[in-house]
N, C-alpha and C positions, 0 to 999 in steps of 0.2 A: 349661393355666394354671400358672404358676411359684405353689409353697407360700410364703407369705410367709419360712422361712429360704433359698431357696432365690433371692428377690427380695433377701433383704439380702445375701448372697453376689455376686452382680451387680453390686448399689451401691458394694461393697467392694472389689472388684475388677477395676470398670470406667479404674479410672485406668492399673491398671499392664498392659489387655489396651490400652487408647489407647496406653500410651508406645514401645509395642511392634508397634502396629499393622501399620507401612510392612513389618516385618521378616516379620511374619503372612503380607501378603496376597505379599509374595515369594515368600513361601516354597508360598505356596498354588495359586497358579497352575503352577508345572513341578509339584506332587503331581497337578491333577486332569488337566495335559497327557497326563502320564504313564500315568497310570491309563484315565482313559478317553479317548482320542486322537479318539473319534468328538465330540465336543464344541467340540475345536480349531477347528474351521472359523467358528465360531460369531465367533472373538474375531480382533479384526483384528491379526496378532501386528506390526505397526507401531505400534501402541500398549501393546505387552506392553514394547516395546525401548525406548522412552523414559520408561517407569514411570504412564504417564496413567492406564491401566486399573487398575492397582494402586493407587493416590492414589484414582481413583474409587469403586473399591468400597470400600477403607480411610474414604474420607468418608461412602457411603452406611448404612455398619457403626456409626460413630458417630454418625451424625444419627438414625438407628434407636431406639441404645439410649438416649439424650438425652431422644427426644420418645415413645420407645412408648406412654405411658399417656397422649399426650392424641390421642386416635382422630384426631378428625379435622385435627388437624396433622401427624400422620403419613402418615396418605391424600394430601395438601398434597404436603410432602415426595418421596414416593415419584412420583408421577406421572410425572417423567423416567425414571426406572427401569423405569417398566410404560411405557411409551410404547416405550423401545428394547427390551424383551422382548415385546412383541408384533411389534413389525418385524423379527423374529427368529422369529419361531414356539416360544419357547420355552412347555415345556410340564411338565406337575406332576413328569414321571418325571427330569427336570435339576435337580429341588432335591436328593432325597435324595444324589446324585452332587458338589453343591457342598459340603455339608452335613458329609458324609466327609472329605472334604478338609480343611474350614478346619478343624474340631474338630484332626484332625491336624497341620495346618500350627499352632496354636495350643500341642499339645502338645508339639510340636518346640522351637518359641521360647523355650517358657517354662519350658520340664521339670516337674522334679521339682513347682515350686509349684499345677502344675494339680493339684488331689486328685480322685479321685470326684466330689467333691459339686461342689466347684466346674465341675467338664467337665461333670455331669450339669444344672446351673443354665443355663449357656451352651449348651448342647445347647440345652434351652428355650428359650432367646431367638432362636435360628435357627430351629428351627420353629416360634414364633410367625410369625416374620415371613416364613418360608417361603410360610406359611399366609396371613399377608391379601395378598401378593405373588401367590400361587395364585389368591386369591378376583377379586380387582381384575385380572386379565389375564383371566380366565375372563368378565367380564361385558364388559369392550371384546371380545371375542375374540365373543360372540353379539352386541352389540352392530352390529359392523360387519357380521356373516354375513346381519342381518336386513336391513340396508338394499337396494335398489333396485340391482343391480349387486354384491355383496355376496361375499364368498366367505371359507372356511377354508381356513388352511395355503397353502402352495404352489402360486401359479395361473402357469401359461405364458403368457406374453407373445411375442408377435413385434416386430423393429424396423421398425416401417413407415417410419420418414424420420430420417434425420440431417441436421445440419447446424452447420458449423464455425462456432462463434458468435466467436472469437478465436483467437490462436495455440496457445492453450493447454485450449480449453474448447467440447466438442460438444456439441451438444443428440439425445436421442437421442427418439425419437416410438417410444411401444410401445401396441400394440395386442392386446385378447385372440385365443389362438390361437383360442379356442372361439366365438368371433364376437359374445357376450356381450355386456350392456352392463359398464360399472364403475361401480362406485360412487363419488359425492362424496368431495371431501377438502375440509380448510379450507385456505384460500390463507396458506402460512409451512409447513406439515405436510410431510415428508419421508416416502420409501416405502424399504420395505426390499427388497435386492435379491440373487437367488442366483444366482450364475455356478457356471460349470465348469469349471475351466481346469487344466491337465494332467491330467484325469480325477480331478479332486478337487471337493467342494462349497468353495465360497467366498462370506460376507455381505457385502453390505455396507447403509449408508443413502445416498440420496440424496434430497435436496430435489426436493421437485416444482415446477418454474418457472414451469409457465403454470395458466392457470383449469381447475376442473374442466370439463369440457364431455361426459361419460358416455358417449365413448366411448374416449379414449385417455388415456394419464398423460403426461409430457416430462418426464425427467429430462435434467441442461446437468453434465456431467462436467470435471473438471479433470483433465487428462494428468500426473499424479506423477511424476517419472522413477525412485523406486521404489515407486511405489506397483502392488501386484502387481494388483491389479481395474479399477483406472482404467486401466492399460498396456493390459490384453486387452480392454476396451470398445474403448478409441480404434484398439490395429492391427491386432488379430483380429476385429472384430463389426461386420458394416455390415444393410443392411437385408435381412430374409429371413430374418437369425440369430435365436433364444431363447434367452429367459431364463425366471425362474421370480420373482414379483413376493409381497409378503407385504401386510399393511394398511397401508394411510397412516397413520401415528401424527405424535407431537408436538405441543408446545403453545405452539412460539412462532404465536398466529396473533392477529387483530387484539381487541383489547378493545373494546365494543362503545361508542356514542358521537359525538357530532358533532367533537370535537376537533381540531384539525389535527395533521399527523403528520410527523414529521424518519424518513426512512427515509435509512440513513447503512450503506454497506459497501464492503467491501475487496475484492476480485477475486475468487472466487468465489463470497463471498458473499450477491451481488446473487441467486444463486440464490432464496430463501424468498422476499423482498424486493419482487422483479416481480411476483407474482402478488397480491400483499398492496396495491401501489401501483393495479393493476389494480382488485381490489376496493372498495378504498379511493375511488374515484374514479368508479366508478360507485354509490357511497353521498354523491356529492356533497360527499365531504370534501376539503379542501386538503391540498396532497402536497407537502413538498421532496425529492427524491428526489436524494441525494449520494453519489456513485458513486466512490473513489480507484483506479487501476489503476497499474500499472507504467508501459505508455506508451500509445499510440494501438493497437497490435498486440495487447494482452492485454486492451484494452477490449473488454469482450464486450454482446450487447444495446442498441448506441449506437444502432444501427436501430428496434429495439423500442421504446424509450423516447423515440426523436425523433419517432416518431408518436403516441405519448400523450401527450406537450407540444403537436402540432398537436392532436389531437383536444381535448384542456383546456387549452388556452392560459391559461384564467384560473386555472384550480386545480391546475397541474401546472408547477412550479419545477425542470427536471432541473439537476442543478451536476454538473460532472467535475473529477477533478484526477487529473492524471498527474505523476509522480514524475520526469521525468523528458518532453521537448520542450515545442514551443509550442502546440500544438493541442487546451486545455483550455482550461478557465476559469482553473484554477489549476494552477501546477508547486509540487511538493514533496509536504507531506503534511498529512494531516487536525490540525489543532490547536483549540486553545482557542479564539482569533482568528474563524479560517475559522468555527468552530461557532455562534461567537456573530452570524456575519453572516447566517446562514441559519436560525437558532435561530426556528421559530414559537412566539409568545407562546402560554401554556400548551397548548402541543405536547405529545405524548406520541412518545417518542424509538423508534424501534425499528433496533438494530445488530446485523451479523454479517459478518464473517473475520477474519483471523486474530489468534489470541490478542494479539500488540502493537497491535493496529488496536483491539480493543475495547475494551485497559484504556486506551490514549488517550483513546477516545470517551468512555469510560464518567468515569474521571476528569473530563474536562474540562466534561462535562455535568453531573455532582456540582455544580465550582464555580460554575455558571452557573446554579444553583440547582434545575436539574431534580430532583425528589425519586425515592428509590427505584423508589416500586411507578411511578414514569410513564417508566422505563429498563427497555429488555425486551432482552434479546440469548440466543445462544446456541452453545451449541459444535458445529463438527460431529464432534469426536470426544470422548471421555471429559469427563464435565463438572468443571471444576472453577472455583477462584475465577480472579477477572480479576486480581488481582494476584499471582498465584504465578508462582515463577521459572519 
């Protein structure tokens, strides 16, 4: 616990470690590469290279020191953060390891004005939140180990069945090597995933696409053309091959309730989406289900979803728009307009891909009066706001 001079110290100097932040967490990242290199695997360095993960923690660092003393808007806050550190396996011995780093990346930035007391103040506010970051993974982390199917750390999976859902996006069927059941996920929850590729560890997340069903997972992969773990799934990995599978985390999943539901996404996003439509619909709720792709070749799941329009014909509304031929409902792209022709009267909205797809949606739901908390979306890399450049 920080000494009350030690709290005003913080208050006093929270403005100019913000104004300096972007330059902190720069700087912080090649110190802990550097240092400790066994860590690197952890961080998808395609997000190192466009600055996402740097902005990410730089936000989570501020929303921290903002909200620390009201507990349970903190815990609030933080839940994306423990969600992708448990899909990660991290674990108590990777804080003191960050901890080193930023105090140092922080001393670099700002020199001579960090004194003692002040490093020794901020010291403290990293291991606080070290500390309820530890506590809060540590209880999902026996949480899932207890459930029916359950496991800690790193379990081997096999690929039992793939299949090429579009030009661009496989679905991969993994089964436990050990013949185990698995345990439940919530349908929109995402699993964390450990390859090998050139004789190195490599993470990443993928959304889980279909229902649970206790005995296999389906992750539906988009081919990158640099992305270095989506390349080696699609041209090195068919069935027979392993991998190493972590907890299903995440929290975009459905809020509970009879409401009708706008599910709206952009080409790989239908990923979380399908299996939430799924759910959704054997709880006897209404579905528009708004899918935008590129064109008839990158639509992926048209199958899937054209039999859950037959199977609920009365509660299940699919709409397509392709960007681009005539073999849609609509050509171009998702707007105000379109939104408002499919918009269920007090609907609750849920959107994902890519970041211009969601500050659209999200914008034009705003003026069509959808309120906040009934707009859910989410990122699949580093989170940040929907209007940032």
């Amino acid at each position: 616990m920080l000494t009350q001079e030690q709290e005003q110290l913080v208050a006093t100097t929270a403005p100019v470690v913000a104004e300096h932040l972007d330059a902190i967490t720069q700087r912080f990242y090649p110190l802990l590469f550097s240092r400790h290199p066994q860590v690197k695997p952890l961080f998808n360095q395609a997000h190192q290279a466009d600055g996402g993960q740097p902005r990410a923690l730089a936000g989570a660092v501020l929303a921290y020191v903002q909200l620390r003393h009201d507990r349970e808007k903190v815990r609030e806050t933080l839940a994306t953060v423990v969600s992708k550190h448990v899909s990660l396996d991290i674990q108590p011995e990777h804080y003191p390891l960050v901890g080193e780093c930023l105090m140092d990346a922080i001393g670099e930035v700002l020199g001579d004005a960090v004194t003692p007391e002040i490093a020794a103040a901020w010291e403290g506010v990293y291991e606080e939140l070290a500390g309820l970051l530890i506590e809060l993974e540590a209880h999902r982390y026996r949480e899932f180990e207890r459930r029916p199917g359950g496991w800690r750390g790193p379990r081997e999976f096999r690929i039992a069945a793939t299949r090429q859902e579009s030009a661009v996006i496989r679905s991969f069927v993994l089964e436990p090597v050990d013949g185990g059941p698995v345990a439940d996920h919530a349908p929109g929850q995402y699993i964390g995933v450990r390859l090998t590729v050139d004789g190195e560890p490599l993470y990443r997340h993928y959304s889980l696409s279909a229902l649970p069903n206790g005995k296999s997972y389906r992750i539906s992969v988009k081919r990158e053309p640099e992305g270095r773990a989506s390349r080696h799934l699609h041209d090195a990995m068919g069935v027979g091959d392993t991998l190493a599978l972590l907890p299903p985390a995440g929290d975009l999943t459905l809020a509970e309730g009879d409401e009708p539901l706008l599910l709206a996404s952009g080409g790989v996003g239908q990923t979380p989406l399908l299996p939430m439509a799924h759910q959704a619909l054997a709880q006897g709720r209404r579905v528009v289900y708004l899918h935008a792709a590129l064109d008839a070749e990158h639509h992926a799941f048209r199958d899937e979803v054209a039999a859950l329009a037959a199977e609920h014909p009365e509660r299940l509304r699919a709409v397509s728009i392709h960007e681009a031929g005539d073999d849609a409902d609509h050509t171009g792209r998702v707007d105000r307009d379109l939104l408002a022709s499919y918009l269920p009267e007090g609907g609750r909205c849920y959107f994902v891909g890519p970041q211009g797809f969601m500050t659209a949606v999200d914008r034009a739901l705003a003026e069509l009066g959808v309120p906040a908390e009934r707009r859910h979306y989410e990122h699949f890399g580093p989170s940040r706001p929907l209007d940032a450049a």
